[in-house]
N, C-alpha and C positions, 0 to 999 in steps of 0.2 A: 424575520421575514425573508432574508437572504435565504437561509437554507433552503427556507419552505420554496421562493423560484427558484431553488434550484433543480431540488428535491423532484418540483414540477416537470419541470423543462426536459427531464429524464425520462419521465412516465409520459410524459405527450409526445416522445418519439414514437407513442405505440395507442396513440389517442383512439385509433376504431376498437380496439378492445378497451381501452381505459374507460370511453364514453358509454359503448353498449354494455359495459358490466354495472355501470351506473343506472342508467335506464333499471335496467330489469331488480337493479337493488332497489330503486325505489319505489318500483311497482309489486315487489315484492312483499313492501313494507304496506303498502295500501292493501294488499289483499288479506295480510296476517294481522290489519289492525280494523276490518270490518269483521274479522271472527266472533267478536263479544257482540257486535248488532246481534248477530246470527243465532249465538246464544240467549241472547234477550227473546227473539224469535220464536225460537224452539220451547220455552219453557211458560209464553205467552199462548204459543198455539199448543202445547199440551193439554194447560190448563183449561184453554176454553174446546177443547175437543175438535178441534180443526186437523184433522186426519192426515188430510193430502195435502194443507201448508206445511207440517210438521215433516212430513217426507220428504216432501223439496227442499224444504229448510239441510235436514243433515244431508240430504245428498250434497246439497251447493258447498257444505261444511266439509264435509268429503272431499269432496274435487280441489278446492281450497287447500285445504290441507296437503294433500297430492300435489297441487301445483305448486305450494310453496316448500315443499320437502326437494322436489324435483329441481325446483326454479332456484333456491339458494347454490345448490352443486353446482346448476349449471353457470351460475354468476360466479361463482367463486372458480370455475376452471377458465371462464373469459376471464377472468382480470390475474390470471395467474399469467396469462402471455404477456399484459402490460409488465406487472412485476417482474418477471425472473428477465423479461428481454431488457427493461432498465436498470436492474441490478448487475445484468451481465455488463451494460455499457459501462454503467459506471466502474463497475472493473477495471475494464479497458483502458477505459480514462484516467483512472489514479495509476496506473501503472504505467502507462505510457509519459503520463507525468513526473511520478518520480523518476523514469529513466531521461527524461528531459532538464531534471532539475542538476545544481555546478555539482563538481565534487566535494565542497566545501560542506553542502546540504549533509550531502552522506556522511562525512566525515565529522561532523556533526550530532550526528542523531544516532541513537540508540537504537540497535536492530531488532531488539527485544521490547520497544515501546513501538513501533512502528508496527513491528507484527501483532501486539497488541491494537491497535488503531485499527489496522486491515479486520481483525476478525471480528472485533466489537461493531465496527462500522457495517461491515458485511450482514449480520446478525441483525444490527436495527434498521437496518431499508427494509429488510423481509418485513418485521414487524411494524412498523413506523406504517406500512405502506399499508396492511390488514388493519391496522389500528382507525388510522385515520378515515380510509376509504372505503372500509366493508362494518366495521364495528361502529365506532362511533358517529360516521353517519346515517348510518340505519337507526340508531336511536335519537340523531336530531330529526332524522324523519319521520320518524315513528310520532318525536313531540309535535312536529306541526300539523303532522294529520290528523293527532289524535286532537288537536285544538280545532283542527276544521268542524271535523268530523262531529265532536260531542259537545261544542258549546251551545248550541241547540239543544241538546238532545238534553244534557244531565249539567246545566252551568257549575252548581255545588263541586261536581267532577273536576272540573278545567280550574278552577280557582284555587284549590287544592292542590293540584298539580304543580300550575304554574308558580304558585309559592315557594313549595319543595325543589321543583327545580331552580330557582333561582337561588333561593339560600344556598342548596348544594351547590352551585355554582361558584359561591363567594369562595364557601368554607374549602371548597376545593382551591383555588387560587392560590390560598394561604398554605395548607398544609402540603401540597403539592410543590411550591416554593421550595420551603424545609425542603423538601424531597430530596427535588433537584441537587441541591448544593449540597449536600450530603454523597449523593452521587457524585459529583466533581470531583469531590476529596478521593472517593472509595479509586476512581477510575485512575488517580494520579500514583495512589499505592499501587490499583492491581500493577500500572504501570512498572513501579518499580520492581515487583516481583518478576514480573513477564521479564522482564531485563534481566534480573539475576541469574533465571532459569535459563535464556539464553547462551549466557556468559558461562553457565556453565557446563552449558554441553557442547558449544564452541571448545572452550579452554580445557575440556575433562583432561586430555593430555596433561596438561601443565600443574591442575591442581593434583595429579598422582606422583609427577614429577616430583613434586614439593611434601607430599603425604599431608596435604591441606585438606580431605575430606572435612576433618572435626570442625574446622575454622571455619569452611564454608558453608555447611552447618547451621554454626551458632550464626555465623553473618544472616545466612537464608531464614532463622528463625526469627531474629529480629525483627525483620519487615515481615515477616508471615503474621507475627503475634498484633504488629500495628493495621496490618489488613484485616486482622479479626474485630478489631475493637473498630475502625471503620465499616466494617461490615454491620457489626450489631448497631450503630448507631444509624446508619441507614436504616437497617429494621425496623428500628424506634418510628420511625418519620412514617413504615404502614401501617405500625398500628395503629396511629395515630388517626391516619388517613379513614383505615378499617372503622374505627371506633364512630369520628364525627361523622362518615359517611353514611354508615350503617343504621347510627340510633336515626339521622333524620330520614332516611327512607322507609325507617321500619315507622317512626311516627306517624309519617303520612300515610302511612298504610293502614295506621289503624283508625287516624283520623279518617281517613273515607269510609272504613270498615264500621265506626260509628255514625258518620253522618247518613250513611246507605240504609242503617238499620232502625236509624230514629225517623229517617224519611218513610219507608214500608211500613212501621207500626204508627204512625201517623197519616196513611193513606198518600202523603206526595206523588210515591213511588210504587207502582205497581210491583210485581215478582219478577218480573222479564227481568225489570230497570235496575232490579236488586243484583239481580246474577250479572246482567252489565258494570255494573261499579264494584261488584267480589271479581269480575272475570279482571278485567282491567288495568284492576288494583294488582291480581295476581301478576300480569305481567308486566305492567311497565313498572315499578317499582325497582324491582328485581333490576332492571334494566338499568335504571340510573344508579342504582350500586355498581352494577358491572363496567358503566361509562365512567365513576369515578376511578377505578379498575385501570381503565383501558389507558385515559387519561394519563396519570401517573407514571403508568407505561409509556405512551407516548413521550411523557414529560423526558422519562430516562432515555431512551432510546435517541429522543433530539438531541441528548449531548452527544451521545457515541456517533450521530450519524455527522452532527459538524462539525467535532473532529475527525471524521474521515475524510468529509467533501471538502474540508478548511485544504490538505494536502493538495487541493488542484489550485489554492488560492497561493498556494509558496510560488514567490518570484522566484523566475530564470534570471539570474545579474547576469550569465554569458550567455548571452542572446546570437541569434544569427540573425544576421544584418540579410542576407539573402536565402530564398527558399532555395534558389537552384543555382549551381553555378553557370557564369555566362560561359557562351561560347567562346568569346575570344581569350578568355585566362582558364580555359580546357585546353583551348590549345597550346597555351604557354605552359603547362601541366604534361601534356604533351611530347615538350620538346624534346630533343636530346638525347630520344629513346627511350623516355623514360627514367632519364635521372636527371635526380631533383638537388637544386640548388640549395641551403637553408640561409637568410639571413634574417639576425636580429639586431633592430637597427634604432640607435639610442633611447632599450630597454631600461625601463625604471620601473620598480614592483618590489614591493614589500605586503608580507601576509596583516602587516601594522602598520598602515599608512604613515606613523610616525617614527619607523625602523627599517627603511627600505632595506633587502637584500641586494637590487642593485640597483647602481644612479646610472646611466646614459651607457650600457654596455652595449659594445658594437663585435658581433662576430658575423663569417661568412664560413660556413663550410659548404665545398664545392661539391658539385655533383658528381658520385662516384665516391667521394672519400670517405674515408675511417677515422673518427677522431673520437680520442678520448677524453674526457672531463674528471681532473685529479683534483683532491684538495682534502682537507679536513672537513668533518662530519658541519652539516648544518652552512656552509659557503654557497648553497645554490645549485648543485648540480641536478638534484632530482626535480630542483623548481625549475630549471631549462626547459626540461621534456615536460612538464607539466600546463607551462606558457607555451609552447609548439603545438601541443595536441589541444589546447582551448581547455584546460580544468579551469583554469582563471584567465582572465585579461591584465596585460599590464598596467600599470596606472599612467603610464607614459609611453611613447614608441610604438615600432610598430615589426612584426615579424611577418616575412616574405620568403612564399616558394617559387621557385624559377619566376623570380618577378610579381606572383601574384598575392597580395597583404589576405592573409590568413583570416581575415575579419569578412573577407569576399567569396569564400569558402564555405558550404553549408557544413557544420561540424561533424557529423554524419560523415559528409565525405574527405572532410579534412582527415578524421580519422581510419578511413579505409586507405588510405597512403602510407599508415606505420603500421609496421611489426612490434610488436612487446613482450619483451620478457623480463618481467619485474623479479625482483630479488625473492620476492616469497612468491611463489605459484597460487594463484587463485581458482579452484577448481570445483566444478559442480559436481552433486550426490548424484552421478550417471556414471554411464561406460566409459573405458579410456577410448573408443573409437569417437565418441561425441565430444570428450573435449578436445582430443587433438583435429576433430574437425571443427571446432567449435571457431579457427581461424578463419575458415572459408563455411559460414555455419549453412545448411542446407544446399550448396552448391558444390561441394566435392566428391570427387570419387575413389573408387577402393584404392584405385590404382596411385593417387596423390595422398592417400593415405598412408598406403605402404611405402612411397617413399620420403616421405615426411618420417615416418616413426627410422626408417634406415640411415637418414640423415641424421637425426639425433640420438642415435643408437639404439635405440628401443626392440628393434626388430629381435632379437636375441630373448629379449624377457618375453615378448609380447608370444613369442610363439609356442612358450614353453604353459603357458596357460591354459587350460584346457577349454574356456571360449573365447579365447583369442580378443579381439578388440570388442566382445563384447561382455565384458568382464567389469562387475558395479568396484569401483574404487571409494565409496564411501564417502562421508559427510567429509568435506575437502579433502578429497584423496588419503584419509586415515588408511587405508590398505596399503598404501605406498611407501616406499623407504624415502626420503629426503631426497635423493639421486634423482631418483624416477619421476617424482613429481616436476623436477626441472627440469628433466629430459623432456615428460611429456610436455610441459610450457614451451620448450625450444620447440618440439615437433607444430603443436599449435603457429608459432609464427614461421613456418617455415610455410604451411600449407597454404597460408594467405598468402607470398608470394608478393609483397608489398614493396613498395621500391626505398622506402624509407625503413630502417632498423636499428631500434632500440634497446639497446641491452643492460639493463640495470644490476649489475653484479650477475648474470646468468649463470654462473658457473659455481658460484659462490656454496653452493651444496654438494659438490660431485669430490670425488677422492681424484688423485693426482691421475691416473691412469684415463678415469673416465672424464675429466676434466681436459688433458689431450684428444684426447677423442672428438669432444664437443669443438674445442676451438677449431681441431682441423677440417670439421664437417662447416663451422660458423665462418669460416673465411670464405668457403666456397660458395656459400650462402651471400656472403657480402660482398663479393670480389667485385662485382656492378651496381651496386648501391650504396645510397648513402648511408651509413653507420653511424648511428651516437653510442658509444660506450660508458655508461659512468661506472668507474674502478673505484673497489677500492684494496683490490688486491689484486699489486701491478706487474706481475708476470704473466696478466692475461693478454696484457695491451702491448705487449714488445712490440708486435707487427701492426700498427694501427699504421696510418698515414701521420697521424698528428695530434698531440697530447697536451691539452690547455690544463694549465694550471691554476686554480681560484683560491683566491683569498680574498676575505673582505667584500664580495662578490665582484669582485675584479680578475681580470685575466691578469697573472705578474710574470707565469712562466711560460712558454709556446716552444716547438720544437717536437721531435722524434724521440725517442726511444733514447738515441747513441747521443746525440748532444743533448741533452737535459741528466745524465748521468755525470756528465762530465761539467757541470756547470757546477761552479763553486759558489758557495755558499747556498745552493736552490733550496728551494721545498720539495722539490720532488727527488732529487738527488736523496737529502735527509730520510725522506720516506723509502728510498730504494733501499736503502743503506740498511734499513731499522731492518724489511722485511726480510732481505737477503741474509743478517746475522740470526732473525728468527724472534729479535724483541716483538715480533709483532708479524701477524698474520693477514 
């Protein structure tokens, strides 16, 4: 029932067409289920030579006809506005929501079941929504009219009926059931294949690297062959469907088709009444085959549609405490010209509440400075910048910009105060002019373009292209050489122009020449803002301000460049040492 108010609550944003497509369906349904009177009519005034009732008669049939040939399009184009304007919303809404949900969500879930989920889900609103609201309730309408209508007229009729219906009713329940759960299984495989196929158009690089075609192959045939045998066994559950639904509707068909004819040769039933219960029999039968049809359908399409709508049900755990930032810690944001103090102020956080990364860590970098984050793989450094920009909350403590606790901050805006450039470039199947504006995304111009790409050197490749920045770089910049992809990411934060910068190995792809380049264009860059660098190849940080060293997620080592080299016994000394003889890069 949850889906189903959900399901609602979508479609009643757009209720003058939801309700006026209703209307006319159901008067739709009263005009196409007085056509067997009409024919009972016609074949009454035949018989007894009634000329001019007989005329009226087909003409009314006529017109009838006409208006319900008409009248159905035209219901079915209103309620096309309800559907496609709530499918659109709900769009909006699951996507707006997954960009709302932690990073943890993402990092989490499988891109290739998710995009499964989107398009299974997508697919049964459309249908869920025709199913429910044009199909199957025209044939509950159709039952109650026709029980208004004929228990008068032919009772034997309505008793019969309502038998059949009700059985099929049961028999549907049950096998319809099977159905479902069948479908569960089938959706959990497609699942997994959706993933594979992902993975491997993601990864194609890596598995050519490797010459793993055969392997991924036989891996992808695996679950292909368990999705077939889940497939047929879905099958199983229509036939099944097909079979019990089928023999009881064809019964009752013939059972009326007997009682109709033992009634007219026993006088009950005149000829009219006879072609009323063949006409009747002709259509609604038929009818409740196709509602157990529809049914079924519906059945499956309810899974696919609540796990799509479930995606609005995933909790946000890093919530914003405020919609908008106040005024008075704007202006402490403000201060200073624009540079921002960071501190973090007895930090405690572990991804295992039972294995904190750190207990009560206290740092301050001032505004304006450069500092770099050294240490061995897995000590915290990436989880710094991860608790600064809101991926997660600590479990303890509390982090502060020029004074104002980050939890005060709408994350939105917390995160338009950094620059990033993560060690791997993240980049969308577009031009390189939209993802290096993708920093200032719809608000920049050529001119911050160009010098954005000149600051991170780009301008040299970029013009030798023959459409310049509008040039497709491919499913994550697969056109790109390793260089340029990093280039472009520095260019991206450069045009945001953000007072806070983050550098996660940014360099960490470029050859030594262009690697010069980039830092002498990155200081200029940072020469008035605040800089987090996390190294882990430390000739890039000679020139920082200040170089913390972590272990254990502790700060053990502080200091420059020139005295942490000369600190006997250091960690970072050990590590200068390794890089500079070349054990290590």
């Amino acid at each position: 029932m949850k889906i189903l108010r959900k399901f609602y609550s979508y479609v009643w944003k757009f209720k003058y067409y939801f309700v006026t497509a209703t209307v006319l369906n159901i008067f739709m349904a009263i005009l196409s289920n007085i056509l067997p009177l009409l024919f009972r009519d016609v074949v009454n005034f035949a018989l007894e030579g009634e000329t001019e009732f007989l005329f009226r008669s087909i003409l009314l049939i006529s017109s009838i006809v006409l208006v319900t040939y008409l009248g159905d399009t035209f219901t079915m184009y209103i309620s096309d506005f309800a559907l496609f304007g709530a499918a659109a919303k709900l769009k909006k809404d699951v996507l707006r929501h997954l960009h709302d949900l932690d990073f943890s969500y993402h990092a989490n879930k499988s891109s290739g079941k998710l995009i499964s989920i989107f398009k299974r889900g997508e697919g049964a609103f459309f249908s869920f929504y025709d199913e429910l609201n044009i199909w199957m309730s025209r044939v509950v309408f159709d039952f109650v009219i026709i029980v208004a209508i004929y228990s008068t007229i032919y009772p034997k009729l309505i008793i019969i009926t309502v038998i059949a219906f009700f059985v099929n009713a049961t028999v549907m329940y049950f096998t319809v059931k099977n159905n479902v759960n069948k479908r569960k299984v089938l959706n959990k495989t497609e699942d997994d294949v959706n993933s594979q196929i992902v993975d491997n158009m993601i990864a194609f690089d890596s598995v050519k690297y490797f010459a793993n075609e055969k392997y991924e192959q036989k891996r992808f045939s695996k679950v292909v062959d368990k999705w077939y045998q889940d497939c047929i066994n879905y099958a199983k559950t229509f036939r099944v469907i097909d079979l019990s639904n089928g023999g009881i509707s064809n019964f009752a068909f013939l059972v009326t088709i007997i009682v109709a004819i033992v009634d007219l040769v026993n006088g009950v039933i005149n000829a009219g009444d006879f072609i009323l219960a063949i006409s009747f029999a002709n259509t609604f039968y038929p009818k409740i085959k196709y509602l157990v049809f529809q049914f079924r359908e519906l059945a499956k399409n309810y899974e696919d549609l609540k796990s799509y709508m479930s995606i609005l049900d995933e909790e946000v755990t890093v919530v914003d405490k405020v919609k908008r930032i106040s005024s008075e810690n704007q202006k402490l944001l403000d201060d200073k010209d624009g540079k921002l103090e960071i501190e973090f102020r007895n930090l405690t956080f572990g991804y295992d509440i039972q294995r904190p990364i750190f207990n009560n860590l206290n740092l301050t970098i001032r505004e304006g400075e450069s500092v770099a984050l050294v240490g061995h793989s897995g000590v915290g450094k990436t989880t710094i910048v991860k608790l600064l920009m809101r991926f997660f909350d600590p479990t303890s403590g509390d982090i502060f910009i020029n004074g104002v606790n980050i939890r005060e901050i709408p994350k939105q805006s917390l995160r338009k105060l950094i620059a990033m450039v993560p060690q791997e470039a993240s980049l969308f199947n577009n031009t390189i002019g939209y993802n290096i504006g993708y920093g200032n995304a719809g608000k920049y111009s050529a001119d911050q373009l160009d010098q954005a790409s000149r600051k991170a050197y780009l301008t040299s490749f970029i013009t030798q292209l023959p459409r310049k920045y509008e040039t497709e770089i491919g499913e994550r910049g697969v056109k790109l050489s390793g260089g340029q992809k990093q280039r472009l990411a520095i260019a991206r934060a450069f045009i945001k122009e953000a007072p806070i910068i983050i550098l996660d190995e940014a360099t960490s792809n470029l050859d030594s020449i262009s690697e010069r380049e980039i830092q002498q264009a990155f200081w200029e860059l940072s020469a008035d803002k605040t800089t987090i660098v996390i190294a882990h190849r430390l000739s890039t940080i000679e020139k920082v301000d200040r170089i913390l060293v972590f272990d254990k997620g502790q700060i053990v080592e502080e200091g420059n460049h020139r005295d942490l080299i000369h600190r006997e016994n250091g960690i970072y000394k050990y590590l200068w040492e390794l890089q500079s003889s070349g054990a290590i890069s």
